[in-house]
C-alpha positions as CSV (number, residue, x, y, z in Angstrom):
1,X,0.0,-5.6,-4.7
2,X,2.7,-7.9,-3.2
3,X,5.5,-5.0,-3.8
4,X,5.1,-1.5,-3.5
5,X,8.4,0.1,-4.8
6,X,9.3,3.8,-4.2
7,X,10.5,5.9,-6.2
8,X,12.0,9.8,-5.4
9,X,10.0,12.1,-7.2
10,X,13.4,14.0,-7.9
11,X,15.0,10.9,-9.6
12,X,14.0,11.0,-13.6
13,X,16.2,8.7,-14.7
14,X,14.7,5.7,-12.5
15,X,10.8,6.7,-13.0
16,X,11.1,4.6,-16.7
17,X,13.8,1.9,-15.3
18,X,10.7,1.3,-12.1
19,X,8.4,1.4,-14.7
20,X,9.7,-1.8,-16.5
21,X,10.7,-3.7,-13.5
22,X,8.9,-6.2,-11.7
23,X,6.9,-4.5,-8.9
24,X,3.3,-4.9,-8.8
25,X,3.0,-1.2,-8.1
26,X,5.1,2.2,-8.3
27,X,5.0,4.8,-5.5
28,X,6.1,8.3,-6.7
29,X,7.5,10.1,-3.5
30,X,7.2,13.9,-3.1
31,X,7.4,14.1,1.1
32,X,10.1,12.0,2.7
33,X,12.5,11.2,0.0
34,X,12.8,14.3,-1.4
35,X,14.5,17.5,0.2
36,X,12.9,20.9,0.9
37,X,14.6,22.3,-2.2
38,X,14.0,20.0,-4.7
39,X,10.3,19.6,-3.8
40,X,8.4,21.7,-6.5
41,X,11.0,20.3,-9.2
42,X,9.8,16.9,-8.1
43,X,6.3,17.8,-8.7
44,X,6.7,18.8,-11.8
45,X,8.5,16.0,-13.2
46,X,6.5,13.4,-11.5
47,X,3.3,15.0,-13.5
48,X,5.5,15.0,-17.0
49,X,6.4,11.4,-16.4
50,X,3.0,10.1,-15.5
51,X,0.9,12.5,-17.6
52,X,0.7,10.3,-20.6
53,X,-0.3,7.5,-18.3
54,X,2.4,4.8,-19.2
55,X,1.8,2.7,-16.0
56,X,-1.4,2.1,-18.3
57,X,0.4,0.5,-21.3
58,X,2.9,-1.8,-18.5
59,X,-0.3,-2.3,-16.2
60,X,1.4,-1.1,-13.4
61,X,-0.4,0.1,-10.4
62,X,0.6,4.2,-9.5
63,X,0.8,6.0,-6.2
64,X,1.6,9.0,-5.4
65,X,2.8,9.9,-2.0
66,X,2.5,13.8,-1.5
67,X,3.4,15.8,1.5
68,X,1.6,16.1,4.6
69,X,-2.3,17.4,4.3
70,X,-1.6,20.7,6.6
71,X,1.6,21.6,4.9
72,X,2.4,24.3,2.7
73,X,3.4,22.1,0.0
74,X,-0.5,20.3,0.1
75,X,-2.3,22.1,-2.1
76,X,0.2,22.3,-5.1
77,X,1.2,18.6,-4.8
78,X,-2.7,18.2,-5.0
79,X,-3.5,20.4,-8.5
80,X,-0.8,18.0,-9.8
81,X,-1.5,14.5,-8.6
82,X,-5.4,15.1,-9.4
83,X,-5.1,15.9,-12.8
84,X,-3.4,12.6,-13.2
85,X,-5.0,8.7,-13.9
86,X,-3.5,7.6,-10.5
87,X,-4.8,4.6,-8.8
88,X,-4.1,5.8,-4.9
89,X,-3.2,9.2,-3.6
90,X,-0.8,8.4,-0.4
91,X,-1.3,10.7,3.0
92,X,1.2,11.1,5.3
93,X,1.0,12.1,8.5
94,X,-2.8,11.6,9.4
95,X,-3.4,10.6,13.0
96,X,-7.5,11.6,13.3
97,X,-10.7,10.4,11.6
98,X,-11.4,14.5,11.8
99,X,-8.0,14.8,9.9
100,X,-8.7,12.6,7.1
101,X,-12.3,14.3,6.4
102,X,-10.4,17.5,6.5
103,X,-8.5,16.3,3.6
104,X,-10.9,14.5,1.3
105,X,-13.0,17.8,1.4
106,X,-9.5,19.5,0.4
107,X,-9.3,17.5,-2.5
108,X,-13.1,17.2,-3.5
109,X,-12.7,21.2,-3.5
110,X,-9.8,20.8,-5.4
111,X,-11.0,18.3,-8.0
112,X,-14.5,20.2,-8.7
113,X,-11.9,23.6,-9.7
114,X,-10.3,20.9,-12.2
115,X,-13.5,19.5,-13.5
116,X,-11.7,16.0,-13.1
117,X,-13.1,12.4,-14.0
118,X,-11.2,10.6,-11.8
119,X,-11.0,10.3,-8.7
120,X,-8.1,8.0,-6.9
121,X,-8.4,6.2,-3.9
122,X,-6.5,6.8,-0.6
123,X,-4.0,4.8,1.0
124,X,-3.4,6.5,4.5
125,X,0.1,6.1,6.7
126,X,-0.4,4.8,10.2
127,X,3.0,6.3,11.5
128,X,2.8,7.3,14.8
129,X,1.3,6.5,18.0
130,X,-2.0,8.3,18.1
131,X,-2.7,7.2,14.7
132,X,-2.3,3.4,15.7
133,X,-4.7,4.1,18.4
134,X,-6.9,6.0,16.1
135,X,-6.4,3.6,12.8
136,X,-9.7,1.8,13.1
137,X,-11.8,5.4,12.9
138,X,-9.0,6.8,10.4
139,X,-9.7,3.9,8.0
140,X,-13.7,4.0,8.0
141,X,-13.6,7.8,8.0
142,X,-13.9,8.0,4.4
143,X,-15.2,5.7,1.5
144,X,-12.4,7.0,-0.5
145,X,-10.0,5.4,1.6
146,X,-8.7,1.9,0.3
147,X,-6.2,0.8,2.6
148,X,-3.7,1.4,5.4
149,X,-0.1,1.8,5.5
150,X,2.2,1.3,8.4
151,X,5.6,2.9,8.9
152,X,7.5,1.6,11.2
153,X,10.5,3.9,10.9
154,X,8.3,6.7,12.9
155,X,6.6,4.5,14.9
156,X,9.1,3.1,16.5
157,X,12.5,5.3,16.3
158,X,11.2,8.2,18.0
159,X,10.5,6.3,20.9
160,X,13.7,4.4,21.7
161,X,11.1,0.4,19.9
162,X,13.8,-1.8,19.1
163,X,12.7,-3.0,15.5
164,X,14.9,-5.5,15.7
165,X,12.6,-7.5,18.3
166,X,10.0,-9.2,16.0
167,X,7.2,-9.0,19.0
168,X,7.3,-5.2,18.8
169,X,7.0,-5.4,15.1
170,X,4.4,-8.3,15.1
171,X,2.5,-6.0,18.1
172,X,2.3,-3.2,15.3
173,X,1.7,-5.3,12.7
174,X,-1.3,-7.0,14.2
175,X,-2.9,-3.5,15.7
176,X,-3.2,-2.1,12.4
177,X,-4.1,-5.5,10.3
178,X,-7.2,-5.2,12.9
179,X,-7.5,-1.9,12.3
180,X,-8.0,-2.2,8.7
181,X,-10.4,-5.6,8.9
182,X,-12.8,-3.8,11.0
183,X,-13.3,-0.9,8.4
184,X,-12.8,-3.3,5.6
185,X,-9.9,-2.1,3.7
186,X,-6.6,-3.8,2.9
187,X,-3.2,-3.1,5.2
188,X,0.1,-3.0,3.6
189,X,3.2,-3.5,5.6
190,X,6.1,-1.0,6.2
191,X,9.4,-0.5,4.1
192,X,12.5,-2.4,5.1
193,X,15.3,0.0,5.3
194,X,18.3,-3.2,5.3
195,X,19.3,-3.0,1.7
196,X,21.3,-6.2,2.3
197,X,19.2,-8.0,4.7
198,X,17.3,-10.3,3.1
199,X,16.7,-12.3,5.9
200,X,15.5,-9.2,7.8
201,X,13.6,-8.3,4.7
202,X,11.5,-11.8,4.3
203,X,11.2,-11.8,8.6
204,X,9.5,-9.1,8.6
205,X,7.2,-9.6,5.3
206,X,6.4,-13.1,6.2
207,X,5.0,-11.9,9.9
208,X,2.9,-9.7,7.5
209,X,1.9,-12.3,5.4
210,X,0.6,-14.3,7.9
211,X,-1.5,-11.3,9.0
212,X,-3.1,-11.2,5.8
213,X,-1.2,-7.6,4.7
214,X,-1.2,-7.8,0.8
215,X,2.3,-7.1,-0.1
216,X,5.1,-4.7,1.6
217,X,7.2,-1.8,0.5
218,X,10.3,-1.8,-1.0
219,X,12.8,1.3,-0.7
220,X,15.1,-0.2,-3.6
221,X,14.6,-2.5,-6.7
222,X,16.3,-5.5,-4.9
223,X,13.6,-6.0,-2.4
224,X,10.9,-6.3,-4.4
225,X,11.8,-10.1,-5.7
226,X,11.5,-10.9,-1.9
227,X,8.4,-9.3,-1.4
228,X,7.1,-11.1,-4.9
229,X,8.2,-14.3,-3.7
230,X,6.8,-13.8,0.0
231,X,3.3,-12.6,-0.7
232,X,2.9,-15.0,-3.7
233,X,0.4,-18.1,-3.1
234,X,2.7,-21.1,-2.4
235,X,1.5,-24.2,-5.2
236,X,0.1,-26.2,-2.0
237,X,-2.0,-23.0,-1.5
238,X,-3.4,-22.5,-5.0
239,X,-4.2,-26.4,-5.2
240,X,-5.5,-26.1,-1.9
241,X,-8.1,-23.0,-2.5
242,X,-8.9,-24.5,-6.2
243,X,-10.1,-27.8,-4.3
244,X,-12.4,-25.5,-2.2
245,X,-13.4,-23.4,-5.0
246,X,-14.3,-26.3,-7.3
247,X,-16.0,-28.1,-3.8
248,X,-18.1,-25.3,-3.5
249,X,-19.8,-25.1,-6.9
250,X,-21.2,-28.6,-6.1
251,X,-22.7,-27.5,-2.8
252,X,-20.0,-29.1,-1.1
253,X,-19.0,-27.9,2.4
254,X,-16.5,-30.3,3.9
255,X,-13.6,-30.4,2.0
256,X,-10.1,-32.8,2.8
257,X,-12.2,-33.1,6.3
258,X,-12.7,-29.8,7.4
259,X,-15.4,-27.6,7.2
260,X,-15.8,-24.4,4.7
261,X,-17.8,-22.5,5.0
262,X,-18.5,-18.6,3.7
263,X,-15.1,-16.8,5.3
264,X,-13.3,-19.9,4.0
265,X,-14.6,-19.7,0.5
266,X,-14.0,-16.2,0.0
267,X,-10.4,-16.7,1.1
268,X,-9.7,-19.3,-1.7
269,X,-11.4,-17.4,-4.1
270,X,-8.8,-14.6,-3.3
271,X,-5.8,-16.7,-3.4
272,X,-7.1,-18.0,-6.4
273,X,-7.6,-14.9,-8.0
274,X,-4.2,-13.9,-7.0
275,X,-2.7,-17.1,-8.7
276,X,-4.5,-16.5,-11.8
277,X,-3.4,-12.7,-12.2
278,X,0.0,-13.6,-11.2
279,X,0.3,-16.2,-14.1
280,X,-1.1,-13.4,-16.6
């Protein structure tokens, strides 16, 4: 999951052009990118596009991010989405533990009226203060919920946060990678909105990458071969976790002088895995 691209769910013509481009995973938008009067249409063609499951056939990752769990539009973007093979249902907008069991029993309720047979994970935004405080008891509120998404854009520019200063972002960064390591579920790092700024771009994933965030969203197709080529296992890495992997089959816990030992091993089988799907 080292890129995340969005896609408007009012935008046709891209859904098939993001389908055969290089991010590891599509996120079909029907809240923020997507105005009041164009939301239903969205809806609908989001379900046409993904209702013969082509994100199958490129092997594709799909979310859906639909709007916010208390508004109006929640229950129809919900009788959609759920009768869909989607990997991760997006929520917007949760800032309580309380919030997110309100909503799993909304779409438990909603799924037993469909008769479903699939039931998608959750990926929940961390996009505003009280949520940030909250995020640890947001992401262990549910096992349904698979990771946590920051969004910096309404964290910070409400509140005057100059994004610009890498400490604030680092501050946020770390608070939610924390967040998501105590309830054991992955944290993915906020869109970029410099279209141009590369540098910017790769500043901002790298701090994330250090973190251990698996990947970051992209807001256009440009970003996401800087987000490939960030999150990606550098050679020295791969060489690096294979020598611990291979160490540890023999018993072996002291490799190149330093010791491994169970956290250690796990990480290198990660990167390792990570290398090898990345060279499928």
């Amino acid at each position: 999951m080292r890129s995340k691209l969005f896609v408007p769910g009012d935008r046709p013509a891209l859904f098939a052009k993001a389908m055969a481009g290089a991010a590891d995973v599509l996120s079909f938008d029907l809240e923020d990118a997507v105005a009041a009067s164009a939301k239903a249409e969205a809806r609908t063609q989001v379900a046409a596009f993904l209702g013969d499951a082509p994100h199958r056939v490129a092997g594709k990752q799909v979310i859906v991010r639909v709007n916010a769990w208390h508004s109006p539009l929640w229950e129809d973007d919900l009788r959609a989405v759920l009768a869909l093979d989607v990997d991760l249902i997006n929520l917007p907008k949760i800032e309580s533990a309380e919030q997110v069991r309100q909503a799993v029993a909304e779409i438990e309720a909603i799924e037993a009226r469909l008769h479903t047979r699939h039931a998608p994970g959750l990926l929940v935004n961390i996009e505003t203060p009280r949520a940030l405080r909250h995020a640890a008891a947001i992401a262990s509120a549910h096992p349904r919920i698979r990771g946590l998404q920051l969004g910096l854009g309404d964290l910070f520019e409400p509140h005057g946060i100059r994004r610009s200063a890498l400490q604030n972002v680092h501050a946020a960064q770390y608070a939610l990678r924390m967040a998501a390591a105590e309830a054991g579920v992955f944290a993915y790092d906020a869109a970029f909105p410099g279209l141009d700024d590369e540098a910017g771009f790769r500043t901002e994933a790298e701090s994330a990458r250090a973190l251990g965030y698996v990947g970051k969203s992209c807001v256009h197709p440009r970003q996401v071969a800087w987000a490939n080529a960030v999150f990606a296992p550098t050679q020295d890495e791969i060489e690096a976790a294979r020598h611990i992997v291979d160490a540890a089959r023999d018993g072996v816990y002291a490799v190149d002088g330093r010791m491994v030992d169970a956290p250690f091993l796990a990480r290198a089988r990660a990167v390792v895995a990570l290398a090898d799907g990345n060279r499928a």
